[in-house]
VOPAGU-2260 file (C-alpha; in pm, 1 decimal, decimal comma):
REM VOPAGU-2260
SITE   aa  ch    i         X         Y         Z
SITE  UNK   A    0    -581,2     712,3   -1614,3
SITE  UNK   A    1    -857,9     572,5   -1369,0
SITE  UNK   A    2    -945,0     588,2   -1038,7
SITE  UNK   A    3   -1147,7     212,5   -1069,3
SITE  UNK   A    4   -1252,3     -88,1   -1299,5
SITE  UNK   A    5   -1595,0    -204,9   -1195,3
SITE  UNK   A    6   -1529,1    -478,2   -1510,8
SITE  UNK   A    7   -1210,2    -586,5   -1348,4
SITE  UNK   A    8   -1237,7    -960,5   -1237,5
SITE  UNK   A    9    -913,6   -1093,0   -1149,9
SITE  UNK   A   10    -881,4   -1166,3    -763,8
SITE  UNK   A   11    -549,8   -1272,3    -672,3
SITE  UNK   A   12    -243,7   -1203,0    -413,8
SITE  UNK   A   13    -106,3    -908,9    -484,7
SITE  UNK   A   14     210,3   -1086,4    -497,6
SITE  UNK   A   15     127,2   -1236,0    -754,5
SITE  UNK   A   16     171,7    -973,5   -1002,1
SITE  UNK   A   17     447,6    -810,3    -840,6
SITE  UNK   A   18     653,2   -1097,0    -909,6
SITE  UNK   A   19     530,6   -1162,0   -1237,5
SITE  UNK   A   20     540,7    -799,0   -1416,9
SITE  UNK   A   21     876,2    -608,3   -1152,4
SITE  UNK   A   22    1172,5    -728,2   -1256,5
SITE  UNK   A   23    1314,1    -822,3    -883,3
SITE  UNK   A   24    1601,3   -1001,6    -929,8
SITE  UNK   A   25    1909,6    -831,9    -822,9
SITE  UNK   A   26    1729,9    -507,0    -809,4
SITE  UNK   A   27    1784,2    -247,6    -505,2
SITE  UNK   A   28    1434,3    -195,3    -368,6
SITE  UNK   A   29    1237,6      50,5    -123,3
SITE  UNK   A   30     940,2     -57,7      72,8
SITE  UNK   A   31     759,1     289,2     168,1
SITE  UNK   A   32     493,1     209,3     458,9
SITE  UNK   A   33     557,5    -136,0     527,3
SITE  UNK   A   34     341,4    -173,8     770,6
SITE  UNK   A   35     377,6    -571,9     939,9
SITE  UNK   A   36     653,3    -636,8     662,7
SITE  UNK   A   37     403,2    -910,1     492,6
SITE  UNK   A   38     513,5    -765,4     183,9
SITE  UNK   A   39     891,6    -745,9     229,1
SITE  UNK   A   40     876,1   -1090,9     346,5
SITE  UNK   A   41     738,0   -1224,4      15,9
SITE  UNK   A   42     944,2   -1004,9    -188,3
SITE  UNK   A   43    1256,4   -1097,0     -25,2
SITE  UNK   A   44    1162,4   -1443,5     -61,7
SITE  UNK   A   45    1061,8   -1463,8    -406,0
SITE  UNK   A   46    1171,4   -1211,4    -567,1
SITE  UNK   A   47    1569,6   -1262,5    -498,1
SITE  UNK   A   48    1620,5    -870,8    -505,2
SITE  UNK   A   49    1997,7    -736,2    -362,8
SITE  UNK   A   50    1856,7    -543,5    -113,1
SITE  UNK   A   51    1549,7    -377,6      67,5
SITE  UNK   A   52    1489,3     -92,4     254,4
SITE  UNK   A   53    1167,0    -120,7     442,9
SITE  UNK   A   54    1077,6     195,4     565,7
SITE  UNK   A   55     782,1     269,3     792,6
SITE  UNK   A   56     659,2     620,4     970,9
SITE  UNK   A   57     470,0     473,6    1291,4
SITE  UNK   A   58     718,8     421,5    1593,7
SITE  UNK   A   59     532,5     127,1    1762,1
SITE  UNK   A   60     523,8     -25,6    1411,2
SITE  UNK   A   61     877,5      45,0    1296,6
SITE  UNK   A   62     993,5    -123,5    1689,2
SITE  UNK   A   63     856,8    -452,4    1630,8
SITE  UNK   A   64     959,4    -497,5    1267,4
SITE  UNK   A   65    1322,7    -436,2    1408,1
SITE  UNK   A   66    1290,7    -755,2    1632,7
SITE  UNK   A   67    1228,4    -959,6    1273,4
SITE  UNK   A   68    1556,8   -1150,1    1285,2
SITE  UNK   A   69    1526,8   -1363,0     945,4
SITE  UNK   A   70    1519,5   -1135,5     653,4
SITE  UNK   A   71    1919,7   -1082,7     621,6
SITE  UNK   A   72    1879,1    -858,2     246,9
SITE  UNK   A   73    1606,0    -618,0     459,1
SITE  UNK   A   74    1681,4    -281,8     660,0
SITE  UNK   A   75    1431,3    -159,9     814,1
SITE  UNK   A   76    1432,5     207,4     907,7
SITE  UNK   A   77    1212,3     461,9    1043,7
SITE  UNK   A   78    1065,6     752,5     789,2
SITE  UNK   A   79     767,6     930,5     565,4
SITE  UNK   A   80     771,1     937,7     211,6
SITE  UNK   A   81     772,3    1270,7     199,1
SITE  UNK   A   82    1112,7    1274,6     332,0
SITE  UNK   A   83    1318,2     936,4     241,1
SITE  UNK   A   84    1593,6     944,4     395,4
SITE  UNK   A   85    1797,4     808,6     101,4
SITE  UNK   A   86    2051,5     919,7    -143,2
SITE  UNK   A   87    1915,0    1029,7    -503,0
SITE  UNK   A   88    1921,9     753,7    -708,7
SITE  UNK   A   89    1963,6     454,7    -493,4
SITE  UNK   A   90    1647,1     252,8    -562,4
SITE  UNK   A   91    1588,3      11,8    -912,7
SITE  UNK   A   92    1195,7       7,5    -770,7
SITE  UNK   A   93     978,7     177,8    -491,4
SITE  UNK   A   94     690,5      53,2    -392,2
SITE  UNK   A   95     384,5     126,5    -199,7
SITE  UNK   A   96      80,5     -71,0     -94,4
SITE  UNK   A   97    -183,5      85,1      -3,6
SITE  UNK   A   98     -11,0     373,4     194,9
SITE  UNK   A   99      -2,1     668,4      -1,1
SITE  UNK   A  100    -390,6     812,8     102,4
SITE  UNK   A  101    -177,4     783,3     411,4
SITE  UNK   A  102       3,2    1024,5     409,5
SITE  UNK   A  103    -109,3    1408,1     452,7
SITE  UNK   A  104    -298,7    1513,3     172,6
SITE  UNK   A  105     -75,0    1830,0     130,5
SITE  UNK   A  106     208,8    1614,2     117,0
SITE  UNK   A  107     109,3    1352,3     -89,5
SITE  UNK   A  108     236,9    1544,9    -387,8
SITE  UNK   A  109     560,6    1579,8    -206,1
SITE  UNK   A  110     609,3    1187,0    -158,5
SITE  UNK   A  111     573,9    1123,7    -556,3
SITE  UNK   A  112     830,7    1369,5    -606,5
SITE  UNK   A  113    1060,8    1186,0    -333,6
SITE  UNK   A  114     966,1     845,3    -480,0
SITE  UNK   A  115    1151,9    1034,4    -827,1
SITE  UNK   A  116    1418,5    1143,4    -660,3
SITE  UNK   A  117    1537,2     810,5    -523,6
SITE  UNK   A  118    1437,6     617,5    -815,1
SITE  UNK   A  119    1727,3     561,9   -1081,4
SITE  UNK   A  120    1686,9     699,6   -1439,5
SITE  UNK   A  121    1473,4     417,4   -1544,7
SITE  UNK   A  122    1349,2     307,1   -1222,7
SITE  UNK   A  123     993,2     182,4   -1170,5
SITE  UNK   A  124     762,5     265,2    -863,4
SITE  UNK   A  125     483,2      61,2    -817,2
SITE  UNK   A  126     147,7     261,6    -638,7
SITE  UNK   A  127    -135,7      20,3    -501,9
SITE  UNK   A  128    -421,2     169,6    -381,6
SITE  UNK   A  129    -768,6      59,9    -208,5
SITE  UNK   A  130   -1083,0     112,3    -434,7
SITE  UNK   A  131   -1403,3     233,8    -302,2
SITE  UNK   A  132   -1596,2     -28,5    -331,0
SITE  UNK   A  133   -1675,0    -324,1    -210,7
SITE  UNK   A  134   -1874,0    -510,6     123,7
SITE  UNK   A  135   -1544,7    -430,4     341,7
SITE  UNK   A  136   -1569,7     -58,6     239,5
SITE  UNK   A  137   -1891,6     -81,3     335,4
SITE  UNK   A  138   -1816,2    -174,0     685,3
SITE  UNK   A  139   -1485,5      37,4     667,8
SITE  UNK   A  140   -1674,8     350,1     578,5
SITE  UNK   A  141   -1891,0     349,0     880,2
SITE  UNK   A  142   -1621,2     452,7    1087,2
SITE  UNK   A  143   -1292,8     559,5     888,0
SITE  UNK   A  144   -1460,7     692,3     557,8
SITE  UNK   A  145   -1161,8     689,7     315,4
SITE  UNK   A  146   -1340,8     836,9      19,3
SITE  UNK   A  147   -1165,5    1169,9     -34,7
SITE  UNK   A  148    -804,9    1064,7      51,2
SITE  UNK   A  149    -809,6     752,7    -169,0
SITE  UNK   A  150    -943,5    1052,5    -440,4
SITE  UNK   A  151    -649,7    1266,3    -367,6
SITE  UNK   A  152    -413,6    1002,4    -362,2
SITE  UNK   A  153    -514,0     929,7    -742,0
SITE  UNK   A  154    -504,8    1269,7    -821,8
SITE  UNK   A  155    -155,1    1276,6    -727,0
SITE  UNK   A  156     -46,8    1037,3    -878,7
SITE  UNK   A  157    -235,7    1160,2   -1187,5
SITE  UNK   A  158     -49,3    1507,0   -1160,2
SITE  UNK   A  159     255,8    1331,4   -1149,0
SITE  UNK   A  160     207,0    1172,4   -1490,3
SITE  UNK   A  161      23,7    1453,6   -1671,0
SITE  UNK   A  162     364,9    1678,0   -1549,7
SITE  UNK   A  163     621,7    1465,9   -1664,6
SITE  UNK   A  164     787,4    1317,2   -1337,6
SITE  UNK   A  165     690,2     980,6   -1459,8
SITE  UNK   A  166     559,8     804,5   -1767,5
SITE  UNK   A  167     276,0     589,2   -1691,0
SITE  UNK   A  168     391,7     258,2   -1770,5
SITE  UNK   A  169      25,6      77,4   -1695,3
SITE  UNK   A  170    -258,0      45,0   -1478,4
SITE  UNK   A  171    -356,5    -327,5   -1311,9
SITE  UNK   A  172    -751,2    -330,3   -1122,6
SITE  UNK   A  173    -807,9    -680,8    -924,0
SITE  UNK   A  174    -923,7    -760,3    -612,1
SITE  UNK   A  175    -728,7    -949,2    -325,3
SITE  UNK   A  176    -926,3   -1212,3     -76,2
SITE  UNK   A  177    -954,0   -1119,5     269,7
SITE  UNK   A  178   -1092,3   -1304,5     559,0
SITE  UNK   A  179   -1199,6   -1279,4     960,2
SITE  UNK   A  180   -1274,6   -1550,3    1188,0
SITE  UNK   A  181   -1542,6   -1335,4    1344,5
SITE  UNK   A  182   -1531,9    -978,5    1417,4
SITE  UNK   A  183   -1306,7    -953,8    1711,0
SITE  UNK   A  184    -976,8   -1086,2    1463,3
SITE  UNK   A  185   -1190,4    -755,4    1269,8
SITE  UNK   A  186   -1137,6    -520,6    1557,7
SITE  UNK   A  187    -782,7    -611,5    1626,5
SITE  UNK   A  188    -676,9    -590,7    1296,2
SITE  UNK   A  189    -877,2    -305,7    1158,4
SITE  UNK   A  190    -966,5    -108,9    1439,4
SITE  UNK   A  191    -671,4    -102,4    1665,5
SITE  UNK   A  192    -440,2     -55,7    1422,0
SITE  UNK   A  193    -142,4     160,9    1564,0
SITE  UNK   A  194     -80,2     403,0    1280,9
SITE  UNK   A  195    -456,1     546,6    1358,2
SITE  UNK   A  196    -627,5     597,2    1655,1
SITE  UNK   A  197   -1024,0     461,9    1598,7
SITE  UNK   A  198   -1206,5     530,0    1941,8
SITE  UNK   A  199   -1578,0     431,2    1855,2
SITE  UNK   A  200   -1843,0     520,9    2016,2
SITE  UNK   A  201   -2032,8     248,6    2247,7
SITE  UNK   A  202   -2308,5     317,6    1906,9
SITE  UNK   A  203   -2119,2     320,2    1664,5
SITE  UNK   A  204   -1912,2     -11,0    1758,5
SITE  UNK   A  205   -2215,7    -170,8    1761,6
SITE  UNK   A  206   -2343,4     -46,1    1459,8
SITE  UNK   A  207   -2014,0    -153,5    1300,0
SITE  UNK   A  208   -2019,9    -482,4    1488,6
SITE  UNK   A  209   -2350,8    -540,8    1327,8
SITE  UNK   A  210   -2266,9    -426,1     997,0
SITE  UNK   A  211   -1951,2    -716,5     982,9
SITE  UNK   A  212   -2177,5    -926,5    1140,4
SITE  UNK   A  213   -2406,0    -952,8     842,9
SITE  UNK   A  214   -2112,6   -1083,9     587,5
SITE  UNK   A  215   -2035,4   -1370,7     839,6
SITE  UNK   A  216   -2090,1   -1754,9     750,5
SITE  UNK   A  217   -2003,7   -2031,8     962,1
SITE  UNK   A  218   -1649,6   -2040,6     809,2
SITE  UNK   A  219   -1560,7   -1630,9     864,8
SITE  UNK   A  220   -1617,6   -1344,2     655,1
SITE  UNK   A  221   -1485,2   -1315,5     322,3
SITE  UNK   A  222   -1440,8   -1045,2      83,3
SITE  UNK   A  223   -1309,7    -920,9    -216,8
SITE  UNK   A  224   -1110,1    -619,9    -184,8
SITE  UNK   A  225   -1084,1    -402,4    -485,6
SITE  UNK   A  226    -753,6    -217,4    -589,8
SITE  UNK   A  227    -555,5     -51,0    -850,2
SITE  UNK   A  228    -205,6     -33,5    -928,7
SITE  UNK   A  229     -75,9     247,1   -1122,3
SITE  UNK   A  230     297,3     148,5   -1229,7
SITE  UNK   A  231     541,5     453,9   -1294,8
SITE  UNK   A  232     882,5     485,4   -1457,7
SITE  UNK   A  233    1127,0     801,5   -1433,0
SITE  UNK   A  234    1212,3     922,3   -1721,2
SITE  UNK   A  235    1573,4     835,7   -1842,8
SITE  UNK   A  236    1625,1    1157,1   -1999,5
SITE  UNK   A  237    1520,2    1411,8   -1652,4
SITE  UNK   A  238    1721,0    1401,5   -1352,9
């Protein structure tokens, strides 16, 4: 397995793939971390699965997404993948964008072996996670250096491989397009995020301010975000 592709030159919508490589249809699938429920929305949509559970650890995060009135196969509920609060077995495919460095390193380890235990025999899970790399990292590490999580979050997944809790079934390294108007549509969606507290210094806002500053044209600031997908299948033959 690898942590990153520095050949890899597909950028695309994450979607994309999802829809082209999971088979959705019908299938009963959990959401761990769904932040916004961008995701879910396109899932739902295109995928035609039976069901979703959309689960989500922040509070203020998890309250809005229950005001979302127009995805009828969704539930959202509140909880950490280290502890799902599902039955064993319930899920066809879990999946998790870009949420696992999320969680506590020390559990991180813990939420793989959750994912297993709610997947069916059979069942696939489907792990995106940020690369380092890249002119938004750049900007990102200035303030909210994600180096050694995104490093233990491979590792974990790794471990959960090399032990036999899942086959690997494949690894997928693209990059998704991302764009800002100007740098305060930056701060409100990067910095203030609710499910971590940034409080920059005066100096180090403007340093950062700067920083995003020097990517912008006269139509925003565009980049290429860089990320792997390690896909996962419990084994038929292991509880």
């Amino acid at each position: 397995m690898n942590i990153s592709d520095p050949s890899a030159k597909l950028v695309c919508d994450e979607l994309e793939l999802i829809t082209a490589e999971l088979p959705l249809e019908n299938a009963q699938i959990l959401e761990l971390g769904c932040g916004k429920a961008e995701k879910t929305r396109g899932i739902a949509r295109f995928g035609k699965p039976s069901g979703i559970v959309a689960l989500e650890v922040d509070v203020v995060q998890h309250a809005n997404n229950l005001k979302i009135s127009d995805l009828p196969t969704v539930r959202f509920r509140q909880g950490a993948a280290e502890k799902i609060p599902a039955d064993d077995a319930s899920f066809d495919i879990v999946m998790m964008f870009k949420s696992l460095h999320h969680v506590p390193a020390d559990k991180m380890d813990q939420a793989l072996s959750e994912i297993r235990r709610v997947l069916k025999p059979g069942g696939l899970a489907w792990i995106s996670e940020p690369v380092y790399a890249g002119e938004f990292n750049e900007i990102l590490r200035l303030f909210h250096d994600e180096r050694e999580v995104r490093e233990a979050a491979f590792k974990a997944v790794r471990s959960s491989v090399e032990d036999g809790r899942f086959t690997l079934v494949g690894q997928r390294f693209f990059s998704t397009p991302g764009h800002f108007d100007d740098f305060a549509q930056f701060e409100d969606r990067v910095i203030k995020v609710t499910h971590t507290q940034h409080r920059l210094a005066p100096e180090l806002h403007d340093a950062v301010r700067r920083k995003f500053e020097s990517y912008l044209t006269a139509s925003g600031a565009n980049f290429a975000n860089p990320l792997r997908v390690d896909i996962l299948k419990k084994p038929i033959d292991k509880k």
